[in-house]
Biopython code that builds the backbone (N, CA, C, O; Angstrom):
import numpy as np
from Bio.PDB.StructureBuilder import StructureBuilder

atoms = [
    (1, "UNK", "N", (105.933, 97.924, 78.228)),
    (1, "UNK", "CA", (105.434, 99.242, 78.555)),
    (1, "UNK", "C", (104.800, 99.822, 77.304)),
    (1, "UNK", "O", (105.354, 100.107, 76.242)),
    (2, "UNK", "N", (103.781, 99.915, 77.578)),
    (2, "UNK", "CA", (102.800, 100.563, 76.004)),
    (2, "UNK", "C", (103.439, 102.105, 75.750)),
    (2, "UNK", "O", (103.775, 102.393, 74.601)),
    (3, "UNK", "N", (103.599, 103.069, 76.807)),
    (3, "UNK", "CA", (104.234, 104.747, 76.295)),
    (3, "UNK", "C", (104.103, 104.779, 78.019)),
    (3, "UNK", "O", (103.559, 104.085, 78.877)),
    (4, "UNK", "N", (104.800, 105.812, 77.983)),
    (4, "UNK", "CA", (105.790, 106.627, 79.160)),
    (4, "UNK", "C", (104.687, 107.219, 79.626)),
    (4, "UNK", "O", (103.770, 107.721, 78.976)),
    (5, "UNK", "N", (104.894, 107.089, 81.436)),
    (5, "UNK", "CA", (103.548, 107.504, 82.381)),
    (5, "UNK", "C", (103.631, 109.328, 82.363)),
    (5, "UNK", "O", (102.838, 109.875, 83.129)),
    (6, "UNK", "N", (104.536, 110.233, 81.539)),
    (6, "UNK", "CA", (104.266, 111.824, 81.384)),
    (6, "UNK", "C", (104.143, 111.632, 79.752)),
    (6, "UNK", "O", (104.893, 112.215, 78.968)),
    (7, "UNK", "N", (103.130, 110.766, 79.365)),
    (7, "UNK", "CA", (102.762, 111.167, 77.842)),
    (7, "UNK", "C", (102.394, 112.103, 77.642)),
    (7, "UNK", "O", (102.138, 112.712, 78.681)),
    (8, "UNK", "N", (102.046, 113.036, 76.108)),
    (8, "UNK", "CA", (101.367, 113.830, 75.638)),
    (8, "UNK", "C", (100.205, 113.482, 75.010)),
    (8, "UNK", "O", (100.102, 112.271, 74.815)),
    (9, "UNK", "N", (99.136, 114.280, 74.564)),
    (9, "UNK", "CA", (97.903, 113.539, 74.038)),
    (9, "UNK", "C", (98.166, 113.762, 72.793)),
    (9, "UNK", "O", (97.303, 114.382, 72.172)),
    (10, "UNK", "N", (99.453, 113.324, 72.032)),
    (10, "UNK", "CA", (99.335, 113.097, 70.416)),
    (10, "UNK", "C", (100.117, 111.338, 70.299)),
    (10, "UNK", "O", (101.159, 110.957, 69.766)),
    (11, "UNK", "N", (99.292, 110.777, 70.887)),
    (11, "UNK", "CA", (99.224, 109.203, 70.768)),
    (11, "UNK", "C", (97.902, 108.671, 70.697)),
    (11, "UNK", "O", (96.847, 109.212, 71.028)),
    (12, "UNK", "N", (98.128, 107.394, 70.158)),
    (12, "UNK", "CA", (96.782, 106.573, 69.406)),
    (12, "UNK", "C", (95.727, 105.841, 70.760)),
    (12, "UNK", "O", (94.515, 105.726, 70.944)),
    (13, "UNK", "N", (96.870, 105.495, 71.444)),
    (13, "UNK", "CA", (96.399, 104.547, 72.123)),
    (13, "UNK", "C", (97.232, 104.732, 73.587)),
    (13, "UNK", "O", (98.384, 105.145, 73.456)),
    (14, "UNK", "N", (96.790, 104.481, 74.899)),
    (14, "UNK", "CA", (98.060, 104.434, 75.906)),
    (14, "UNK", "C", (97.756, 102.943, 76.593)),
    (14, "UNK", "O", (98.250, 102.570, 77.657)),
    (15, "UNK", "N", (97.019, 102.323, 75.924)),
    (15, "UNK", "CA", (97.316, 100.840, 76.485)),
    (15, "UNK", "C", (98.358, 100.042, 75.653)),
    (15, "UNK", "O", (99.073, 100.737, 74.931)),
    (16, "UNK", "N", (98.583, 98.594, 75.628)),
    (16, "UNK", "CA", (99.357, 97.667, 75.535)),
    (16, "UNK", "C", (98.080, 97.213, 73.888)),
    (16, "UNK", "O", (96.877, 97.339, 73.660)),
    (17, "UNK", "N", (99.482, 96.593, 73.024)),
    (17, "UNK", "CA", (98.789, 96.070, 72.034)),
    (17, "UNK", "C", (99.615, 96.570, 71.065)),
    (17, "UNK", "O", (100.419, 97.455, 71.355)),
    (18, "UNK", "N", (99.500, 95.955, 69.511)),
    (18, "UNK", "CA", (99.739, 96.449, 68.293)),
    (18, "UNK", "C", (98.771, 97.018, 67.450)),
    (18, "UNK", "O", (97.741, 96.526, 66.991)),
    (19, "UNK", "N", (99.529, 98.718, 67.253)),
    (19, "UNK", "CA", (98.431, 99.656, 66.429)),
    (19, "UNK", "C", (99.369, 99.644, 64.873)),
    (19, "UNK", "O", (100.587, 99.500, 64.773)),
    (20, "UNK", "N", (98.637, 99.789, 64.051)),
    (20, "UNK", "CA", (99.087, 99.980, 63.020)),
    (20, "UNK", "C", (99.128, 101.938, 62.818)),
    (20, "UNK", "O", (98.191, 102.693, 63.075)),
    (21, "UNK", "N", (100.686, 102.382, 62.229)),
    (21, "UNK", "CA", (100.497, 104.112, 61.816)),
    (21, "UNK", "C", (99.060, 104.551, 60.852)),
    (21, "UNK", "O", (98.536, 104.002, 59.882)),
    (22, "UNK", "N", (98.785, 105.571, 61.486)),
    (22, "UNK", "CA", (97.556, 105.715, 60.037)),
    (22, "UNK", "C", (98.571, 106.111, 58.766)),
    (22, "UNK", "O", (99.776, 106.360, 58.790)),
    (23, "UNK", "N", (97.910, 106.085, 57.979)),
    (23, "UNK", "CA", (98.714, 106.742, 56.817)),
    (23, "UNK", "C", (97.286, 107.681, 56.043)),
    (23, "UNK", "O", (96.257, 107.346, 55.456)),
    (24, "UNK", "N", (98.088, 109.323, 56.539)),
    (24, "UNK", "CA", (97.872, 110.243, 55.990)),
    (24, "UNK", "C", (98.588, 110.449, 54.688)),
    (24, "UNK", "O", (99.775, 110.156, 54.548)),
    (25, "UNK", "N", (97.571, 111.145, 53.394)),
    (25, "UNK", "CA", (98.441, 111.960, 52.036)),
    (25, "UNK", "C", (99.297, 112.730, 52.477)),
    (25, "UNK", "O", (99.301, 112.787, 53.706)),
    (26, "UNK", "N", (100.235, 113.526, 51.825)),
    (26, "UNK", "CA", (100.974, 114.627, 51.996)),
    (26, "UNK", "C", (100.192, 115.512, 51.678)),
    (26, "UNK", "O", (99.346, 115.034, 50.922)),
    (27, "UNK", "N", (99.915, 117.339, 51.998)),
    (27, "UNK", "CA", (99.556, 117.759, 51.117)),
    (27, "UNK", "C", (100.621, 118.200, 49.895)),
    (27, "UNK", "O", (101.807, 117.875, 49.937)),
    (28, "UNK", "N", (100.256, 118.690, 49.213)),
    (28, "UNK", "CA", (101.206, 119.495, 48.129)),
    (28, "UNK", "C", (101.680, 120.601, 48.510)),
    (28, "UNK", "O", (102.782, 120.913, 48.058)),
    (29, "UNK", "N", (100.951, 121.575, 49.507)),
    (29, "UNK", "CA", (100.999, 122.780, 49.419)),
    (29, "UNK", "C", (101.706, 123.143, 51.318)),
    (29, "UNK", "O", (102.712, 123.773, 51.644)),
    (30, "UNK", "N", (100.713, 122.466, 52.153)),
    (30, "UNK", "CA", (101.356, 122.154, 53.730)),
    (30, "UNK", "C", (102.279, 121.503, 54.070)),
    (30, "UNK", "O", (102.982, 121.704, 55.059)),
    (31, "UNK", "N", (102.427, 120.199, 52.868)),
    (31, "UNK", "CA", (103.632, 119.269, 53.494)),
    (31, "UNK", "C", (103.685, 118.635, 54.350)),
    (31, "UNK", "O", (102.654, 117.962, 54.347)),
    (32, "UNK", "N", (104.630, 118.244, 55.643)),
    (32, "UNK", "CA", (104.735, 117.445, 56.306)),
    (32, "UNK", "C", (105.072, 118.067, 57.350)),
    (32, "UNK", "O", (105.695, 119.124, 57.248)),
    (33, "UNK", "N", (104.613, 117.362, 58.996)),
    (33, "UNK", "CA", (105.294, 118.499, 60.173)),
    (33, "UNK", "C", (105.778, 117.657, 61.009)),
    (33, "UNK", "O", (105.027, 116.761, 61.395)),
    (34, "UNK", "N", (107.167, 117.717, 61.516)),
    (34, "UNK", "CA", (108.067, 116.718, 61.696)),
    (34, "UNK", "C", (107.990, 117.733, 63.515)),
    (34, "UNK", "O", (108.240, 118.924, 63.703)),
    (35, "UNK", "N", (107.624, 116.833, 64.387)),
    (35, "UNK", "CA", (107.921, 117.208, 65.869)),
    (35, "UNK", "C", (108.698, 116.930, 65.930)),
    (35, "UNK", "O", (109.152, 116.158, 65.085)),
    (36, "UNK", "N", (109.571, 117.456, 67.206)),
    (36, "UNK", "CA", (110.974, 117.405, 67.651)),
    (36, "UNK", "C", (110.853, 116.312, 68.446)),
    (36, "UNK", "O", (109.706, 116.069, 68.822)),
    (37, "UNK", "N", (112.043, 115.316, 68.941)),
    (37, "UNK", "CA", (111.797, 114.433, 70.077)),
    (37, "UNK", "C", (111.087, 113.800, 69.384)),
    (37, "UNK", "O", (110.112, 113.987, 70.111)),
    (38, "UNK", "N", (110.441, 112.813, 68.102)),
    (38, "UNK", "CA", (109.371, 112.101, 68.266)),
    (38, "UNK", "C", (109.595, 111.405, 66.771)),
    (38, "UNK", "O", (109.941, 111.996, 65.748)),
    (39, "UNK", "N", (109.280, 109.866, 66.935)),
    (39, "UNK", "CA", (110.181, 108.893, 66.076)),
    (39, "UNK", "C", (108.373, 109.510, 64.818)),
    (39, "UNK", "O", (107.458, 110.218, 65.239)),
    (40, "UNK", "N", (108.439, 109.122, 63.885)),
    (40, "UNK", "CA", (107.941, 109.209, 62.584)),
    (40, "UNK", "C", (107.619, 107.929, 61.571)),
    (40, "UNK", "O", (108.311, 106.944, 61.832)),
    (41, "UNK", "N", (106.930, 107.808, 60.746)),
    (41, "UNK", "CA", (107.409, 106.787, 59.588)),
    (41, "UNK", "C", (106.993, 107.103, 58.855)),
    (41, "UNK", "O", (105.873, 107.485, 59.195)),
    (42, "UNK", "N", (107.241, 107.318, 57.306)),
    (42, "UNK", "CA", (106.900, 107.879, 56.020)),
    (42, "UNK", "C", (106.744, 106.928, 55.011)),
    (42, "UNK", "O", (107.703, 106.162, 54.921)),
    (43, "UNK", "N", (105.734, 106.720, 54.141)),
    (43, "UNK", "CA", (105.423, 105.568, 53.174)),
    (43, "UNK", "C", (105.612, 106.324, 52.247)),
    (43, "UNK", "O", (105.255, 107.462, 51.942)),
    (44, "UNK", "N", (106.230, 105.539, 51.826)),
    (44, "UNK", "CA", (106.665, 105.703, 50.427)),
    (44, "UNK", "C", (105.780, 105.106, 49.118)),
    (44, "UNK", "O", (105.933, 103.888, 49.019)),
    (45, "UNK", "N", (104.928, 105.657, 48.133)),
    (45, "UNK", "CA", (104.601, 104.709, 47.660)),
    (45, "UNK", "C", (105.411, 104.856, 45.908)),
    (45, "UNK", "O", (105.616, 105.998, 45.497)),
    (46, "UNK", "N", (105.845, 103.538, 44.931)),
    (46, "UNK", "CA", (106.416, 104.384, 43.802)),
    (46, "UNK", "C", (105.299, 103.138, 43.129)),
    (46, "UNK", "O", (105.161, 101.940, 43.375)),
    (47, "UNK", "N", (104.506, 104.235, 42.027)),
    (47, "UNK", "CA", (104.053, 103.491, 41.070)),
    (47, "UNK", "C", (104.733, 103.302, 39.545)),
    (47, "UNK", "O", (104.541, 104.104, 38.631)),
    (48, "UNK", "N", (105.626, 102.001, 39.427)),
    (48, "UNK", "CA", (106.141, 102.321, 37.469)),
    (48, "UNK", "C", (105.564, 101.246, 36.922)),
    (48, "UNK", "O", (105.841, 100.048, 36.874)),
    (49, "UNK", "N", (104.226, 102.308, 36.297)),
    (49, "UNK", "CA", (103.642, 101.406, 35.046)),
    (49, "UNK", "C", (104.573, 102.550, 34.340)),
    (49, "UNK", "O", (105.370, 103.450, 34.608)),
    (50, "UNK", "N", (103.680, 101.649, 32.850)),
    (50, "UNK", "CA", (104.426, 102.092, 31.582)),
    (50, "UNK", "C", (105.933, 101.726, 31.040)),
    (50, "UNK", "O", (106.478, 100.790, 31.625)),
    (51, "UNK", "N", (106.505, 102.229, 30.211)),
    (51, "UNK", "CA", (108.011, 101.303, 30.325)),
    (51, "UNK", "C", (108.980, 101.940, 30.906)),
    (51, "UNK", "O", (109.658, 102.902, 30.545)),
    (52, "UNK", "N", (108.973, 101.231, 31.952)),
    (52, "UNK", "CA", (110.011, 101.175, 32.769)),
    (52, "UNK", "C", (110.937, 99.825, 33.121)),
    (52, "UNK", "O", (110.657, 98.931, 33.919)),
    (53, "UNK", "N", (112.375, 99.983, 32.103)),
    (53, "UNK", "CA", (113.259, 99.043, 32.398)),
    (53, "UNK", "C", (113.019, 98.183, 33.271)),
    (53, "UNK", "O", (111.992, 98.535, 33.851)),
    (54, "UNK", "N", (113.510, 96.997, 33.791)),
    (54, "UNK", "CA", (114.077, 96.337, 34.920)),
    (54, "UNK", "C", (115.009, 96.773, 35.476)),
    (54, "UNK", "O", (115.552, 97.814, 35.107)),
    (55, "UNK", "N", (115.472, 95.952, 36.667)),
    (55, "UNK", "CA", (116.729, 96.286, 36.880)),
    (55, "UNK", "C", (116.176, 97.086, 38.096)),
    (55, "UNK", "O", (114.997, 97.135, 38.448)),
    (56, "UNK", "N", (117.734, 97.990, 38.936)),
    (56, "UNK", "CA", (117.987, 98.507, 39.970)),
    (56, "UNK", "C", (117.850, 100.146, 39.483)),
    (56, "UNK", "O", (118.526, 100.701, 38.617)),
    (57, "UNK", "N", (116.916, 100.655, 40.197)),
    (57, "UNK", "CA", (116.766, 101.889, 39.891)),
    (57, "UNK", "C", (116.603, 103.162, 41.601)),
    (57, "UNK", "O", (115.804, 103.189, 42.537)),
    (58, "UNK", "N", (117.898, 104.056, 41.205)),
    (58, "UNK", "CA", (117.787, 104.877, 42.535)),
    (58, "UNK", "C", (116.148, 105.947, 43.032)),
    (58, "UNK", "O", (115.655, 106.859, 42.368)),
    (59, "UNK", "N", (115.892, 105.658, 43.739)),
    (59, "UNK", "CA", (114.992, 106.453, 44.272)),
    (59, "UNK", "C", (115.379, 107.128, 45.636)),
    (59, "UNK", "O", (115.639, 106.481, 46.651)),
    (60, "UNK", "N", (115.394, 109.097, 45.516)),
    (60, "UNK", "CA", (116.229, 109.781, 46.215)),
    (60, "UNK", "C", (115.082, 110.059, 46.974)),
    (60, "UNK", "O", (114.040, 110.163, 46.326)),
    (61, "UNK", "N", (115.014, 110.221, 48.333)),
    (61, "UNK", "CA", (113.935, 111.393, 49.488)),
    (61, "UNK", "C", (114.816, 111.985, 50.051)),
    (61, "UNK", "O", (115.961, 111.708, 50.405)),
    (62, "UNK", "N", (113.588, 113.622, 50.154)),
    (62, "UNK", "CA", (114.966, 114.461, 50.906)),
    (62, "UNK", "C", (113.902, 115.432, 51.684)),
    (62, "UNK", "O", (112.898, 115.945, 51.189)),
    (63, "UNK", "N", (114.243, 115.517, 52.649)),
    (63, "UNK", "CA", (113.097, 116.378, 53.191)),
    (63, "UNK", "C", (113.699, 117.869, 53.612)),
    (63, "UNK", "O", (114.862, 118.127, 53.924)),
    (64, "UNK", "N", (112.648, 118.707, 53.535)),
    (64, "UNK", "CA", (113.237, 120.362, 53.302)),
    (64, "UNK", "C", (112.054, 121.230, 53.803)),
    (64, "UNK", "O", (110.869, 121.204, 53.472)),
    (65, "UNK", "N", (112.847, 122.161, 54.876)),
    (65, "UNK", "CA", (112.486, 123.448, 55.072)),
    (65, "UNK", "C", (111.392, 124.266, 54.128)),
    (65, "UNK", "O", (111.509, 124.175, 52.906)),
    (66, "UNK", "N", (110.247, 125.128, 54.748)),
    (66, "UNK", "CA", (109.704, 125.701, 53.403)),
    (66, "UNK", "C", (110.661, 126.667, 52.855)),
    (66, "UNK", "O", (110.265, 127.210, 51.824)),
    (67, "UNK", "N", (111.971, 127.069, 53.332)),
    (67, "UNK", "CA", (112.995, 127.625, 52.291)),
    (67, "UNK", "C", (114.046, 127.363, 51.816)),
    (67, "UNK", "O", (115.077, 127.959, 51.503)),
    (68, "UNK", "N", (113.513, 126.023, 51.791)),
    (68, "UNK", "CA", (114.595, 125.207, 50.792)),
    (68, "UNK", "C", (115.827, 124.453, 51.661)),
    (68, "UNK", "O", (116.780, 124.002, 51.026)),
    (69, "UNK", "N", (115.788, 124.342, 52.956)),
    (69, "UNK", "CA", (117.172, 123.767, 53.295)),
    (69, "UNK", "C", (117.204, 122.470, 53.549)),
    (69, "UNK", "O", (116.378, 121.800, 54.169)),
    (70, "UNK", "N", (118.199, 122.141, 53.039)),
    (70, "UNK", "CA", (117.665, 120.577, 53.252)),
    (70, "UNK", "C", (118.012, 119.970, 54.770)),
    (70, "UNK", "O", (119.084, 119.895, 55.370)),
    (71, "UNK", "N", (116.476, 119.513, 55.190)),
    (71, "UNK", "CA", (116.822, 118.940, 56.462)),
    (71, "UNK", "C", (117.088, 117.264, 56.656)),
    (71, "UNK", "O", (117.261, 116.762, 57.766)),
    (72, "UNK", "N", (117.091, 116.518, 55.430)),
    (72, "UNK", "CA", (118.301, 115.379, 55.586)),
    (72, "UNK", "C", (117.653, 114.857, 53.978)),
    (72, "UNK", "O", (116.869, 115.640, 53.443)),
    (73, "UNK", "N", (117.937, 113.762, 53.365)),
    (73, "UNK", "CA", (117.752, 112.881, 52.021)),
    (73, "UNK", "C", (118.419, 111.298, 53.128)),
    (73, "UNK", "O", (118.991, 110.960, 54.165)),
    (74, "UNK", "N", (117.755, 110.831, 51.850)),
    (74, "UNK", "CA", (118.666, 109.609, 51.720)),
    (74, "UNK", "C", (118.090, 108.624, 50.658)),
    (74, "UNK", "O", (116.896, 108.889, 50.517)),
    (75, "UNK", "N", (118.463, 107.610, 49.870)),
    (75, "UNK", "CA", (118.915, 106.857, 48.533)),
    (75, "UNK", "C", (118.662, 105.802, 49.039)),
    (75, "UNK", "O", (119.289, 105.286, 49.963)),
    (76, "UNK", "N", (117.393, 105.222, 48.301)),
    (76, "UNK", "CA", (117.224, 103.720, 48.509)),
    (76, "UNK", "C", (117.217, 103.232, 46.799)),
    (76, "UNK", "O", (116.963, 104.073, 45.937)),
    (77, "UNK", "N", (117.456, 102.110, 46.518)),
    (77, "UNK", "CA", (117.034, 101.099, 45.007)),
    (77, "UNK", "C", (115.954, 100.479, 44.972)),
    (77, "UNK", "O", (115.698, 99.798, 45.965)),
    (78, "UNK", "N", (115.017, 100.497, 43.902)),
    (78, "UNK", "CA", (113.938, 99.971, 43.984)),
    (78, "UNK", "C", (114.458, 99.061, 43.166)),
    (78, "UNK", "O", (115.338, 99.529, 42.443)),
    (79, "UNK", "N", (114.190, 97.712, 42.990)),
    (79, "UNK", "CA", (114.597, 96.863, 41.818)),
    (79, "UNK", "C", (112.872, 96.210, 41.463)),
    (79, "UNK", "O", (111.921, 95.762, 42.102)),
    (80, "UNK", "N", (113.225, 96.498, 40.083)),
    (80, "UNK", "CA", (111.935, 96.152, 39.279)),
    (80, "UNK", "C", (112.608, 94.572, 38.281)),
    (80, "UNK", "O", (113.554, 94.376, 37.519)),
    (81, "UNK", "N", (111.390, 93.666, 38.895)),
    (81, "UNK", "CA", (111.494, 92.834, 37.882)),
    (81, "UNK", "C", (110.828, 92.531, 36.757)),
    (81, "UNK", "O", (109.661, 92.922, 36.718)),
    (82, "UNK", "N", (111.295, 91.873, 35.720)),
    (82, "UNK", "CA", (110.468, 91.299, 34.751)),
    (82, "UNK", "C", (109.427, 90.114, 34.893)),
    (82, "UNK", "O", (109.665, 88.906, 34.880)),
    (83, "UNK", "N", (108.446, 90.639, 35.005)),
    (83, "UNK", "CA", (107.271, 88.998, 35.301)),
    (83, "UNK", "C", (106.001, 89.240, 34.938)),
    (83, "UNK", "O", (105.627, 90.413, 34.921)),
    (84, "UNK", "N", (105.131, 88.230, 34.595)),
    (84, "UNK", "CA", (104.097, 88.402, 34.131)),
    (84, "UNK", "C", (102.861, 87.773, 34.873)),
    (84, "UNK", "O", (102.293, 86.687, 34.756)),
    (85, "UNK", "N", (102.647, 88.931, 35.728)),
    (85, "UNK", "CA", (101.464, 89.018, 36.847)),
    (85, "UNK", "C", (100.302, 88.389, 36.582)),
    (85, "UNK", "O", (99.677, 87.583, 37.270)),
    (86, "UNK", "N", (100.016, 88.951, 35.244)),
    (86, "UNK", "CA", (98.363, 88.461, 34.382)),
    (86, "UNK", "C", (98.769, 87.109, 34.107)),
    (86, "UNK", "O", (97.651, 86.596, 34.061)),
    (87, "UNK", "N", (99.471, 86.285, 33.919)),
    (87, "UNK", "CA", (99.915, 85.018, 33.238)),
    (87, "UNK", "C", (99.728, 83.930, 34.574)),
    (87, "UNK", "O", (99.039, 82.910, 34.562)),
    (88, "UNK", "N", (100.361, 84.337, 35.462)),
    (88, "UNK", "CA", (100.470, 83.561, 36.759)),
    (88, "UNK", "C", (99.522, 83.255, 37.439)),
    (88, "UNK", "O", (99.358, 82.229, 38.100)),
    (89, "UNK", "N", (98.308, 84.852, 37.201)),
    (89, "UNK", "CA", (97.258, 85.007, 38.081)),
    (89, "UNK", "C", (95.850, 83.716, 37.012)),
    (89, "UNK", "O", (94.880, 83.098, 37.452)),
    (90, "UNK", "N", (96.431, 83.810, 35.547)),
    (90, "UNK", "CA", (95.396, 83.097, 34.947)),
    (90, "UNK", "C", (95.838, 81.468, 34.917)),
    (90, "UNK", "O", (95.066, 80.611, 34.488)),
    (91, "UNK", "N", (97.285, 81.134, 35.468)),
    (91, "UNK", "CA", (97.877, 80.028, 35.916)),
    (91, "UNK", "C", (96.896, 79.126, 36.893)),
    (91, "UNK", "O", (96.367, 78.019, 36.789)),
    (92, "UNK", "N", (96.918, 79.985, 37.721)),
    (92, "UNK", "CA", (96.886, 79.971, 39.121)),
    (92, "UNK", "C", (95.006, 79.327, 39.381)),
    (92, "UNK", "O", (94.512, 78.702, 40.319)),
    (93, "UNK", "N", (94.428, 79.814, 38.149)),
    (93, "UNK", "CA", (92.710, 79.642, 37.835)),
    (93, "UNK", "C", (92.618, 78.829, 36.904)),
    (93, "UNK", "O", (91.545, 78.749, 36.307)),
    (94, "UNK", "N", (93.381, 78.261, 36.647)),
    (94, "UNK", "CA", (93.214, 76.839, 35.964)),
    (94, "UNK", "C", (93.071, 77.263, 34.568)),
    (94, "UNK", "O", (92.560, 76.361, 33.903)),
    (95, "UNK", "N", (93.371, 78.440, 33.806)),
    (95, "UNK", "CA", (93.003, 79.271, 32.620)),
    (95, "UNK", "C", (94.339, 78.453, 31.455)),
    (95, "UNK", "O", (94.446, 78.821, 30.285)),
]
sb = StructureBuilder()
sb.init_structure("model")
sb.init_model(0)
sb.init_chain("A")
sb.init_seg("    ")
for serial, (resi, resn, name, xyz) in enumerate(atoms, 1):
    if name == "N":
        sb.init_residue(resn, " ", resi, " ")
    sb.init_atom(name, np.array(xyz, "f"), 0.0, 1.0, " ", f" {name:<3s}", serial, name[0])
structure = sb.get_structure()
């Protein structure tokens, strides 16, 4: 079943098939608008250049009210390894 025969018109598609989510920015200032009843997915993106250890490092999301209440978090680990991307990639080209 592609979506439910009393849909609303805030869907992509109402046929059968695989859609990929768009992925919208956040703004800074509007934020995010979470409908009631209706599943979501949020990308996360974390960029660590510069020095940043290895290892297991917590990364917290928490999403909030514009007055502050928190309407849930939750704690994932990003684990960063040590490797050398440029080395492999000039491996890899016969360099």
């Amino acid at each position: 079943m592609s979506c439910y025969h009393d849909h609303d018109n805030l869907i992509l598609k109402s046929t059968p098939g695989l859609f990929l989510y768009p992925l919208y920015p956040i703004g800074d200032i509007e934020g995010l608008i979470a409908f009631p009843e209706q599943w979501r997915a949020v990308w996360i993106t974390v960029d660590p250049l510069g020095d940043v250890n290895q290892g297991r490092h917590p990364i917290e999301v928490s999403f909030e009210k514009e007055n502050g209440e928190c309407l849930g978090k939750e704690v994932f680990e990003l684990e960063v390894i040590g490797a050398l991307v440029f080395a492999i990639h000039n491996t890899l080209k016969g360099h």
